[in-house]
C-alpha positions in Angstrom: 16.8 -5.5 106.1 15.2 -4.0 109.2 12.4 -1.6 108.5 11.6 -1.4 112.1 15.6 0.6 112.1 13.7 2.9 108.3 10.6 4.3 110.9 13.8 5.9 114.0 12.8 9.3 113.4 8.9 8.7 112.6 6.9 10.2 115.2 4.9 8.2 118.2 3.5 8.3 121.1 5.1 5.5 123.2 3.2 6.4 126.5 4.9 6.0 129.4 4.0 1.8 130.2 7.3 0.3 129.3 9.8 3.4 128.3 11.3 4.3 131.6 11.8 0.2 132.6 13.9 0.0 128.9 15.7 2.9 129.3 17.1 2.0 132.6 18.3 -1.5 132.0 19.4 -0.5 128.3 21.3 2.6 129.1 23.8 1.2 131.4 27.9 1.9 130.1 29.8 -1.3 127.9 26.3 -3.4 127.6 25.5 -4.6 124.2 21.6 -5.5 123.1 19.6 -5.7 120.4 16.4 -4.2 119.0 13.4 -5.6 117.1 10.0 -6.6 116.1 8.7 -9.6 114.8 4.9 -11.1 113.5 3.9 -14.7 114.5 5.2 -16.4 111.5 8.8 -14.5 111.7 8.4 -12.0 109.4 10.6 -9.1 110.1 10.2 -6.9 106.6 8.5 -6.3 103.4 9.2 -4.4 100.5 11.7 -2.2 102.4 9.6 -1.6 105.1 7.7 -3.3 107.8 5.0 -5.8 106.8 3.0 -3.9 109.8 2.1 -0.2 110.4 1.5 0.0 114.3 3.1 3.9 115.4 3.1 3.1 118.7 5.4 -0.1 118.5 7.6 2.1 116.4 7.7 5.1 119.0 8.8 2.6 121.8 11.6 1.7 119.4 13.1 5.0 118.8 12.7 6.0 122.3 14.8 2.9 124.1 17.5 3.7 121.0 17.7 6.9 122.0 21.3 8.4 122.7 22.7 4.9 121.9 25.4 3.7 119.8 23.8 1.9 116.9 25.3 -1.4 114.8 23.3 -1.6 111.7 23.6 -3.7 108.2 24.2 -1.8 105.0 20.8 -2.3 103.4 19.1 -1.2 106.8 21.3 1.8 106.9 20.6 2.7 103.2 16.8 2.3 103.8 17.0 5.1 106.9 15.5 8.4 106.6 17.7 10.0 109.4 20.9 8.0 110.9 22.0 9.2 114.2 25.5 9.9 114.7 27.4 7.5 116.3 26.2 4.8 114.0 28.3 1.7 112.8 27.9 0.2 109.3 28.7 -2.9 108.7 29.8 -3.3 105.1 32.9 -3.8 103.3 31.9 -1.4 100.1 34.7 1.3 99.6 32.4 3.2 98.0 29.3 3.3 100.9 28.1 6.8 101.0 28.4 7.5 104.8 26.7 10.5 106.5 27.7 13.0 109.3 28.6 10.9 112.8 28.8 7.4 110.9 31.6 5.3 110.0 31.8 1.9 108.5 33.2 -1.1 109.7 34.1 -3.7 108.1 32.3 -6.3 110.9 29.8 -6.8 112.9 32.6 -7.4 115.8 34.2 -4.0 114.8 31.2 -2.7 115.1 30.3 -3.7 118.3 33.7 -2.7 119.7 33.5 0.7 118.0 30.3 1.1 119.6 31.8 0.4 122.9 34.3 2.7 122.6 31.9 5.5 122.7 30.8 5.1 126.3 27.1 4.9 125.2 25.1 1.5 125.3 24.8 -0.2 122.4 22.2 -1.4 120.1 22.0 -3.6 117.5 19.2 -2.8 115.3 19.0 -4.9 112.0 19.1 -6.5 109.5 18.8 -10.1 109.3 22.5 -11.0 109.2 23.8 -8.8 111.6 20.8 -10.0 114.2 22.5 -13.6 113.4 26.1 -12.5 113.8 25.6 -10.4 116.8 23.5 -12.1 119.3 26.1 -14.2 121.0 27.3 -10.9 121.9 24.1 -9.1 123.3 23.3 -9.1 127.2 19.7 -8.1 126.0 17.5 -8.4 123.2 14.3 -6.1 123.0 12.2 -8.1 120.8 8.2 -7.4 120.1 6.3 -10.2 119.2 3.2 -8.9 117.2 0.7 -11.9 117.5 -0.4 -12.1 114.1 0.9 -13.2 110.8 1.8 -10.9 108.3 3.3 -11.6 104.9 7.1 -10.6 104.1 10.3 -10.9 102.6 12.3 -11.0 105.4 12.9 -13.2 108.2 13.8 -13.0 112.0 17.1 -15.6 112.4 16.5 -19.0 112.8 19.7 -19.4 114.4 18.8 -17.0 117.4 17.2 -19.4 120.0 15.9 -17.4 122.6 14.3 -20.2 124.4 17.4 -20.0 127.0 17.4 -16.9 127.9 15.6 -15.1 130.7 12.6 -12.7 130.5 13.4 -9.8 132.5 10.3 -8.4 131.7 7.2 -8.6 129.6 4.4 -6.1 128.9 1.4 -7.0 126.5 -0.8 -4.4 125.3 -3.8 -4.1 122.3 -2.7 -1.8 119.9 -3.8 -0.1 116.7 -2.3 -1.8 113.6 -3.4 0.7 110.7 -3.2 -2.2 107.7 -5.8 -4.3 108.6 -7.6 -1.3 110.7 -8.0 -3.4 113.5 -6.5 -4.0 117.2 -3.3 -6.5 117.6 -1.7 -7.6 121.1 2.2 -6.9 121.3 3.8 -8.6 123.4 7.2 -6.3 124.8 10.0 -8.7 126.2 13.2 -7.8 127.4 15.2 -11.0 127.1 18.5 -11.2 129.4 21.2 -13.6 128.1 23.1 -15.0 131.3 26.8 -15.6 129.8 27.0 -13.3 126.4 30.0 -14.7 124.2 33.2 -12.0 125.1 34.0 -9.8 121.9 37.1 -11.3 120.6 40.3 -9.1 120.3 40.5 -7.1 116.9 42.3 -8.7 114.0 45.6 -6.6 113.9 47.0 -8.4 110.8 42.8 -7.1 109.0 43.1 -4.8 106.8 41.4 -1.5 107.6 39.5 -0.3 105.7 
């Protein structure tokens, strides 16, 4: 689960320090990243929702997902208030309840190449799995590092080593976190990965589903 991906339609005020720089290397056509926030000790979730409450983390992340084509896990999609159209599930229940604009797929690969297809850049935005299924794939990850601990139920990949990859940019700024009523630094980085794994060619002997 990704609560940061429950909080897209929760209003913010992102300001203007960082905004503009996402949205032009993230809207670019066929480019594939990925969205997210983590705490110092990997925490990602709790309870359905983010072990955190900082608005104006979560109004940068609903404006640099803006107008994209999103890639989101079942349980993350489930725990959304608002789904934009052009969303791709991933989940392989028959019976997933799916709103106006979004379709499921069956993987996070078919997702990703669904995605594509729509002309928009793409954004993977949680959960857990689909982070760890999907990064090979991603030119960019957009990941906030919120340098404090939190407790939570839900973890930030250990497989995704990001220790390779270059830092296109970073912006730190002291923000409100309304939890512990007190100030926390974020940490914005915009991670670039120099040779993203090629999307294989779709199954044609899957069944669709």
């Amino acid at each position: 689960f990704d609560a940061q991906a429950a909080c897209l339609e929760r209003p913010g005020n992102a300001g203007h320090f960082l905004v503009h720089d996402a949205r032009a290397m993230a809207k670019e056509p066929a480019m594939i990243s990925a969205i997210g926030a983590v705490s110092a000790n990997g925490m990602i979730g709790l309870d359905g929702w983010l072990p955190w409450d900082i608005p104006e983390e979560l109004a940068y992340f609903e404006q640099t997902v803006d107008g994209a084509a999103l890639v989101i896990g079942r349980l993350t999609y489930e725990s959304m208030d608002v789904v934009p159209v052009d969303s791709f599930i991933v989940s392989r229940r028959d019976d997933l309840q799916l709103r106006p604009g979004c379709r499921r797929v069956d993987s996070v690969e078919a997702g990703l190449r669904a995605a594509l297809a729509t002309g928009k850049p793409v954004f993977v935005i949680g959960g857990a799995s689909v982070y760890a299924a999907a990064w090979r794939y991603c030119e960019r990850f957009y990941l906030t590092r919120i340098e404090r601990s939190f407790d939570g139920d839900s973890r930030f990949p250990e497989e995704i080593d990001l220790g390779g990859w270059l830092i296109e940019s970073e912006t730190v700024r002291q923000l409100p976190e309304y939890k512990t009523r007190g100030d926390v630094n974020c940490r914005f980085l915009v991670y670039r990965q120099r040779n993203p794994r090629p999307l294989p060619a779709p199954d044609c002997n899957s069944a669709a589903g």
